[in-house]
C-alpha positions in Angstrom: 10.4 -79.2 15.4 11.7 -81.2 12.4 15.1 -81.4 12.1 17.3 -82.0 8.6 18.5 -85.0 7.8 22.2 -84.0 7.5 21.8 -82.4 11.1 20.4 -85.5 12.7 23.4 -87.4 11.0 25.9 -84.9 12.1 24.5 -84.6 15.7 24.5 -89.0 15.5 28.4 -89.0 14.6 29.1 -85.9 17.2 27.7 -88.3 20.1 29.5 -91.1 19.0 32.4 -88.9 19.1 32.2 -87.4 22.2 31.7 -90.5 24.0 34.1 -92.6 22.6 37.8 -90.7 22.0 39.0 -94.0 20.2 36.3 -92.9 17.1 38.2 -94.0 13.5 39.3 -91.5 11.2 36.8 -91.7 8.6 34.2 -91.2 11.2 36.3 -87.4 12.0 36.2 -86.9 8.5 32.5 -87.5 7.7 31.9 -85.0 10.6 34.0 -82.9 8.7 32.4 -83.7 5.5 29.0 -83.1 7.0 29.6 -79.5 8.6 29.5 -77.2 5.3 26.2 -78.8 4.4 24.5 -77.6 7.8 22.6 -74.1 7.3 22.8 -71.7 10.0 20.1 -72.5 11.6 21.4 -75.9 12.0 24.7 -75.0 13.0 23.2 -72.7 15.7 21.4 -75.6 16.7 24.2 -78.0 16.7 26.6 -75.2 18.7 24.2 -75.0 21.4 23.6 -78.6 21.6 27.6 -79.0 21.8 27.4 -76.3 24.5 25.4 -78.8 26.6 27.6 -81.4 26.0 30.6 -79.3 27.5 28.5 -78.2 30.3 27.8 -82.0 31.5 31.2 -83.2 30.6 32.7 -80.2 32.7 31.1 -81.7 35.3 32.9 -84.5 34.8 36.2 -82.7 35.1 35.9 -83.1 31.3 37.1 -80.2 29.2 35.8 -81.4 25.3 35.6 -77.4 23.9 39.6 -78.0 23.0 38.6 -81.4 21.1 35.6 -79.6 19.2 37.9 -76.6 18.3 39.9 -79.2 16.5 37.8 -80.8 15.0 36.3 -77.6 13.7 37.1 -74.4 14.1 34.1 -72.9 13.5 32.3 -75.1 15.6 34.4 -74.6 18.8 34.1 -70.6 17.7 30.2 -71.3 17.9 29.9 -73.6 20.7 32.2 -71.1 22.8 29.8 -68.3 22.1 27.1 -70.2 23.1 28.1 -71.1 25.9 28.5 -67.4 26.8 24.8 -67.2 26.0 23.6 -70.1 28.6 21.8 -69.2 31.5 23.8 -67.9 34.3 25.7 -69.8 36.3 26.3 -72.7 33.7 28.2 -70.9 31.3 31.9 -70.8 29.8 33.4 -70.4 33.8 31.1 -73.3 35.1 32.9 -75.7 32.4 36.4 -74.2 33.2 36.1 -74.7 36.5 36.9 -78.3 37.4 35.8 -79.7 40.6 37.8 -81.4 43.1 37.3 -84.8 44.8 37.3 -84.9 48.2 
């Protein structure tokens, strides 16, 4: 599978991101920047990718699909919708629902 060059950047600032909230503006902006030259493909790829992302960071008792949506709109549209197409059990509900230490 080879992947496009402004994907790979895009999916490189996006984990940066994610990981780190204190990310500098210009970073959000070339994220920004970066998003209307994805084709669909690639933002179907990048959506479900994000998807993941929520899924592990739900885990965490994170909840990152509110920080996507502003970032984006369209992505945090996408990324919700595929999350409603993961497999079953790991889904939208499975990052909402945030466990509880013991």
């Amino acid at each position: 599978m080879a992947l496009s060059a402004p994907y790979r950047k895009i999916q490189r600032l996006l984990s940066e991101w994610l990981e780190d909230s204190r990310t500098a503006r210009r970073q959000v902006f070339a994220i920004r920047a970066l998003v209307p030259t994805l084709d669909a493909t690639d933002k179907h790829r990048l959506c479900r990718w994000l998807a993941w992302w929520c899924v592990a960071a739900g885990s965490r008792g994170e909840w990152l699909l509110g920080r996507i949506e502003r970032l984006d709109p369209a992505l945090g549209t996408g990324t919700e919708a595929a999350l409603s197409r993961l497999p079953l059990g790991v889904g939208l509900s499975a990052v909402r629902l945030h466990r509880k230490s013991a």
